[in-house]
C-alpha positions as CSV (number, residue, x, y, z in Angstrom):
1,X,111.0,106.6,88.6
2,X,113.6,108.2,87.4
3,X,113.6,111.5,85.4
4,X,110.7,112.1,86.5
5,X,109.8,115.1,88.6
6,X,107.2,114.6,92.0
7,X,104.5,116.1,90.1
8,X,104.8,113.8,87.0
9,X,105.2,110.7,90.1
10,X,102.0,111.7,91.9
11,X,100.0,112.4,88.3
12,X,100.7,109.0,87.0
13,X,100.3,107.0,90.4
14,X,96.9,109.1,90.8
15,X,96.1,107.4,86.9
16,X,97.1,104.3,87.6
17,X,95.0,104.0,90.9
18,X,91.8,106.1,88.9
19,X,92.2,103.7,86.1
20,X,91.7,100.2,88.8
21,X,89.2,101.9,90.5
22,X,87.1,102.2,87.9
23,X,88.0,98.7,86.4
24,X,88.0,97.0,89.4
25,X,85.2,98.1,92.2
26,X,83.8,100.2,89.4
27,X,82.9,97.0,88.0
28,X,81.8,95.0,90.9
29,X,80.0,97.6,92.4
30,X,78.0,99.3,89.8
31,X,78.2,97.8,86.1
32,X,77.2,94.2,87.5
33,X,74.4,95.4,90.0
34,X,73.0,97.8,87.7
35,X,72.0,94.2,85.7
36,X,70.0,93.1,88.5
37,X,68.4,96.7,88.6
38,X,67.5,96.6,84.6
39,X,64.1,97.7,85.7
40,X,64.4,100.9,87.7
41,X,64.3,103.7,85.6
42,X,65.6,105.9,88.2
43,X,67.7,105.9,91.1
44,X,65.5,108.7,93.9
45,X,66.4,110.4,96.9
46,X,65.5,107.4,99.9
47,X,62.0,108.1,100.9
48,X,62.2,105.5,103.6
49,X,64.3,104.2,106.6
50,X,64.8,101.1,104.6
51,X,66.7,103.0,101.9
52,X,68.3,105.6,104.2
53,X,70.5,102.3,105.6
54,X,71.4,101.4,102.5
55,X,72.3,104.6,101.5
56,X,74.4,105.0,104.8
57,X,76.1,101.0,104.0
58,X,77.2,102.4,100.3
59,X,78.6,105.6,101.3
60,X,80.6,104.1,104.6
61,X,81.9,101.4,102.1
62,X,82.6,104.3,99.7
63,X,84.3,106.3,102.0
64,X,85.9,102.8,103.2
65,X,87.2,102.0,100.1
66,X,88.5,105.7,99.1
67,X,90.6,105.6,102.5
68,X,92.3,102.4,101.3
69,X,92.5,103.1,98.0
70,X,95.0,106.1,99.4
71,X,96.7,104.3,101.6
72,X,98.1,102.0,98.8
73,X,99.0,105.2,97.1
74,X,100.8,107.1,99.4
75,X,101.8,104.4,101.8
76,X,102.2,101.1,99.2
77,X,103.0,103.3,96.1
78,X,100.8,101.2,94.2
79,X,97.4,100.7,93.0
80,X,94.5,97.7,94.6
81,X,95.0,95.8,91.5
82,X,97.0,92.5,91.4
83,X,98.4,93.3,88.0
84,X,99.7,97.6,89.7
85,X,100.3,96.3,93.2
86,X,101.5,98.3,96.2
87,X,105.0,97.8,96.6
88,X,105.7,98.2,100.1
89,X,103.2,96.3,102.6
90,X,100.2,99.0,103.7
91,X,99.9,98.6,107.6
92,X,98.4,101.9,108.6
93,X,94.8,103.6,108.5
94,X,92.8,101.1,108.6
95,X,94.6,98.3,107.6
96,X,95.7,98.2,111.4
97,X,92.1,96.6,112.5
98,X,91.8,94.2,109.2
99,X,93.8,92.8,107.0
100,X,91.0,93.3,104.0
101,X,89.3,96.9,104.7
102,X,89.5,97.1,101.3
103,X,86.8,94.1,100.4
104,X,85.2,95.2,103.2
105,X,84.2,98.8,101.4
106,X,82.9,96.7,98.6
107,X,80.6,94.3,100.1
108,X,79.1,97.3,102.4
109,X,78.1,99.4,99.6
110,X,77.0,96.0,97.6
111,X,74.6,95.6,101.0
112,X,73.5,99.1,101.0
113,X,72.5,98.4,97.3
114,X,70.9,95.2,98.2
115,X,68.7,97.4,101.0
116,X,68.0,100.7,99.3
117,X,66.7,98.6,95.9
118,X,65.6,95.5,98.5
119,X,66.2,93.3,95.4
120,X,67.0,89.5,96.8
121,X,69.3,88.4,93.6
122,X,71.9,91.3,94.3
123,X,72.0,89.7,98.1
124,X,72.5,86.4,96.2
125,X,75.3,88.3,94.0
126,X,76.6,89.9,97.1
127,X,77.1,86.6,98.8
128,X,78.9,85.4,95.9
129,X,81.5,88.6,95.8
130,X,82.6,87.6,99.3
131,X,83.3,84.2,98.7
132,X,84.9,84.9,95.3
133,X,87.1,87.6,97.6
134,X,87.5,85.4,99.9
135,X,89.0,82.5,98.0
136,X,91.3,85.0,96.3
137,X,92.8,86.2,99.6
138,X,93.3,82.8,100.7
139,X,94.3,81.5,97.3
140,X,96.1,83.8,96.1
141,X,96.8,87.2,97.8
142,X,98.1,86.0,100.9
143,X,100.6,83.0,99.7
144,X,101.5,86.1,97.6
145,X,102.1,88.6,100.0
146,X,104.1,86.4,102.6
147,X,106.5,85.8,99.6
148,X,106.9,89.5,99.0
149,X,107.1,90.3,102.4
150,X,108.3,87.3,104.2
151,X,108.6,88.0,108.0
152,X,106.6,91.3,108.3
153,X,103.8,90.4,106.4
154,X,104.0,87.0,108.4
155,X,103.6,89.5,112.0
156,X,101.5,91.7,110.5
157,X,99.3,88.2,110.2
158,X,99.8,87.5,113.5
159,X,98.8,90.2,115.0
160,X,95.8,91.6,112.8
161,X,92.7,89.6,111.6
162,X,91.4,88.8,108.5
163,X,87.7,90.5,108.3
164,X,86.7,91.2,112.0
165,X,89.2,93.3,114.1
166,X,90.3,91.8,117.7
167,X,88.3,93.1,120.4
C-alpha cells in the first residue's frame, strides 16, 4: 500500500480482519445459536462436568480460530473472508496439520455450545455448518485456491489433509 506508513498497514489490516470476524464467525457462532437459546435468560459459570467440556470445546475453537485468524494476517496479509482474502497461501501454525483449522475452530466451539446448553437443534445446526463448510471448500475454496496458487497450493494438497492431520 503505498503512502502508507507500517502503522497505518497493520491498523487497517487489524480492521479489516476485526470487521470479518465479527461478520463472519461472529455470526455463525453466536447471533444464530443464540436463536436456539431464546429461552435461557442467562448464560452461568458451568456447574457441571457436562458444561465444563463444552466450555473447554468453545474456548480451544476460540483460541483455534484466533491463531488462524493471525496467521492470515501476518502470514497471508489478508482477512478469512472470501470477499478480503489472504494473498499469499498461509502454510504455517497450524495450517501445517489441516488444510481447514480455521472451520475447525468454528465447529468446536459450536459443539461446546451444543454440550454446555445440551440443546439437540444446535447439534442439528452444527451438523448443518459442517456440511455447508464443507461444500464450500470443495466447491468453491479449493478450485479457487489451486487457481491462485497453482503448483504450491497443488503440494501443499498433497502433502496436508483436509480435516484430520496424517498420523
Amino acid at each position: 500500500m503505498p503512502g502508507l506508513g507500517i502503522i497505518q498497514v497493520i491498523m487497517r489490516l487489524f480492521l479489516r480482519s476485526l470487521f470479518w470476524t465479527v461478520l463472519c464467525p461472529g455470526m455463525v457462532v453466536l447471533v444464530v445459536p443464540a436463536y436456539f437459546l431464546i429461552d435461557i435468560k442467562e448464560i452461568q459459570w458451568p456447574s457441571n462436568w457436562q458444561q465444563w467440556i463444552g466450555l473447554v470445546f468453545f474456548m480451544v475453537g476460540g483460541h483455534i480460530l484466533l491463531r488462524c485468524i493471525f496467521s492470515f494476517a501476518i502470514d497471508g496479509k489478508g482477512t478469512l473472508s472470501p470477499i478480503d482474502p489472504a494473498r499469499r497461501l498461509v502454510v504455517k501454525g497450524l495450517y501445517k496439520y489441516v488444510r481447514n483449522p480455521m472451520y475447525v475452530g468454528v465447529v468446536c466451539m459450536l459443539l461446546g455450545e451444543t454440550v454446555y446448553f445440551w440443546q439437540l437443534p444446535l447439534l442439528g445446526y452444527t451438523a448443518l455448518v459442517f456440511l455447508i463448510f464443507n461444500l464450500f471448500i470443495r466447491l468453491y475454496e479449493e478450485p479457487h485456491l489451486r487457481q491462485q496458487f497453482g503448483a504450491e497450493y497443488a503440494e501443499y494438497c498433497s502433502n496436508v489433509r483436509r480435516w484430520i492431520p496424517r498420523g
